[in-house]
N, C-alpha and C positions, 0 to 999 in steps of 0.2 A: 925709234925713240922720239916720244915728241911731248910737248906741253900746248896743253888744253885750253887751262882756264888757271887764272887766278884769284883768291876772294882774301879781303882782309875782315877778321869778324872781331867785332867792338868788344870788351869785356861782358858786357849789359846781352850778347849773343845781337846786335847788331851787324850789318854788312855794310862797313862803311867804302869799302871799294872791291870794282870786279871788272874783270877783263879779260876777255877768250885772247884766243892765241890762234886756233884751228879753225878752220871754214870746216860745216858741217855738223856744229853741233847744235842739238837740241836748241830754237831760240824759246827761252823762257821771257816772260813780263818781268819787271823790276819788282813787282810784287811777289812771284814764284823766285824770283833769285832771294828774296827776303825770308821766307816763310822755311825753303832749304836751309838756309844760312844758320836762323833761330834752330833748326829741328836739329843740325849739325853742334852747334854749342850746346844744344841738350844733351843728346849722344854723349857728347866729349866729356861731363861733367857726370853720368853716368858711370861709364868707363875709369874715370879716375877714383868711383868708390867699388868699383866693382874688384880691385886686385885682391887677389887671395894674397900676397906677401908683404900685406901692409900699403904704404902711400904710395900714390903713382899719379904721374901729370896728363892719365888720360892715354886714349887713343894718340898714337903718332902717327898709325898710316893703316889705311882701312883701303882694302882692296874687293874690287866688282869683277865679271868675268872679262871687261875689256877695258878699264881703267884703274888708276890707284890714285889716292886722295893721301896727300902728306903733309903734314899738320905740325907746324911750328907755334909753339904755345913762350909767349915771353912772361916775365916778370911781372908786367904790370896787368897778363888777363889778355891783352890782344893776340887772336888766332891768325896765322898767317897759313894758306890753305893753297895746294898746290894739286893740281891736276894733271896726271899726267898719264902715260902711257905704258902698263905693267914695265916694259922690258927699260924704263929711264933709270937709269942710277943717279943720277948729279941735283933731284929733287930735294934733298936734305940742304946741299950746297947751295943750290939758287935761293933755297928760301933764307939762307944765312945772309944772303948778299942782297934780297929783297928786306928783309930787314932792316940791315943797315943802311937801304937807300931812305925805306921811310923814318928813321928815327933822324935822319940829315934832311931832307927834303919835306917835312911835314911835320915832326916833334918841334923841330925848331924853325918852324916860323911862326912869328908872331901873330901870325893874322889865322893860326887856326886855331878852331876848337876843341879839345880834345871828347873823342865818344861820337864826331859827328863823320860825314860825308868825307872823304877825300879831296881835295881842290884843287889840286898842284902842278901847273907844269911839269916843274923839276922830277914830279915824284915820277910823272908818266914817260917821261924822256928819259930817266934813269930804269923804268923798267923795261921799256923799250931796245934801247940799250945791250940790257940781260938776256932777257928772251926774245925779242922780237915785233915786229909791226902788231901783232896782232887786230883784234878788231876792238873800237872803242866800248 
């Protein structure tokens, strides 16, 4: 069981923060991590008109032959996007507690903007924390 990557996607299908976890994965340009991110909040927004039993908030977890993408969708539009490894169960959980680090660590400081870049210490030591060193 292991985590990947994590990406937080702006309402607008921005990617305002990301962060591997694993040595050995694909390195993409901050430009392919953007252009994924966008195609990703396309998908998602898709998906949410696509249910045959009426309203639905979208894809939650889209699985590949060797990873799964678990997709925490908040109130206000922000995608919280987890990476991880088929056989993880606790990807549901971390993204609740990834959550709750950015709405403490980045909602409320005053010095950010919301819709932009990520900034924060706090927010990186608290995901650090969670999951681990990973790679910046």
């Amino acid at each position: 069981m292991a985590i990947f990557s994590l990406w937080v996607i702006n309402k607008a299908g921005g990617l305002v923060y990301q962060r591997n976890f694993a040595d050995g994965l694909a390195q993409l340009t901050s430009n392919e991590h953007l252009v994924l991110a966008g195609t990703l909040h396309g998908i998602h927004a898709i998906t949410s008109r696509l249910s045959p039993t009426g309203s639905s908030s979208g894809a939650q977890v889209i699985e590949g032959e060797t990873f799964k993408m678990t997709i925490l969708l908040t109130a206000t539009g922000t995608k919280f996007v987890l990476f991880t490894s088929l056989a993880e169960t606790t990807a549901d959980s971390v993204l609740q507690r990834v959550y709750e680090a950015y709405a403490d660590a980045v909602m409320k400081n005053p010095f950010h903007t919301p819709e932009m870049p990520v900034r924060s210490e706090g927010f990186d030591t608290r995901i650090t924390s969670l999951i681990g060193m990973g790679q910046p």
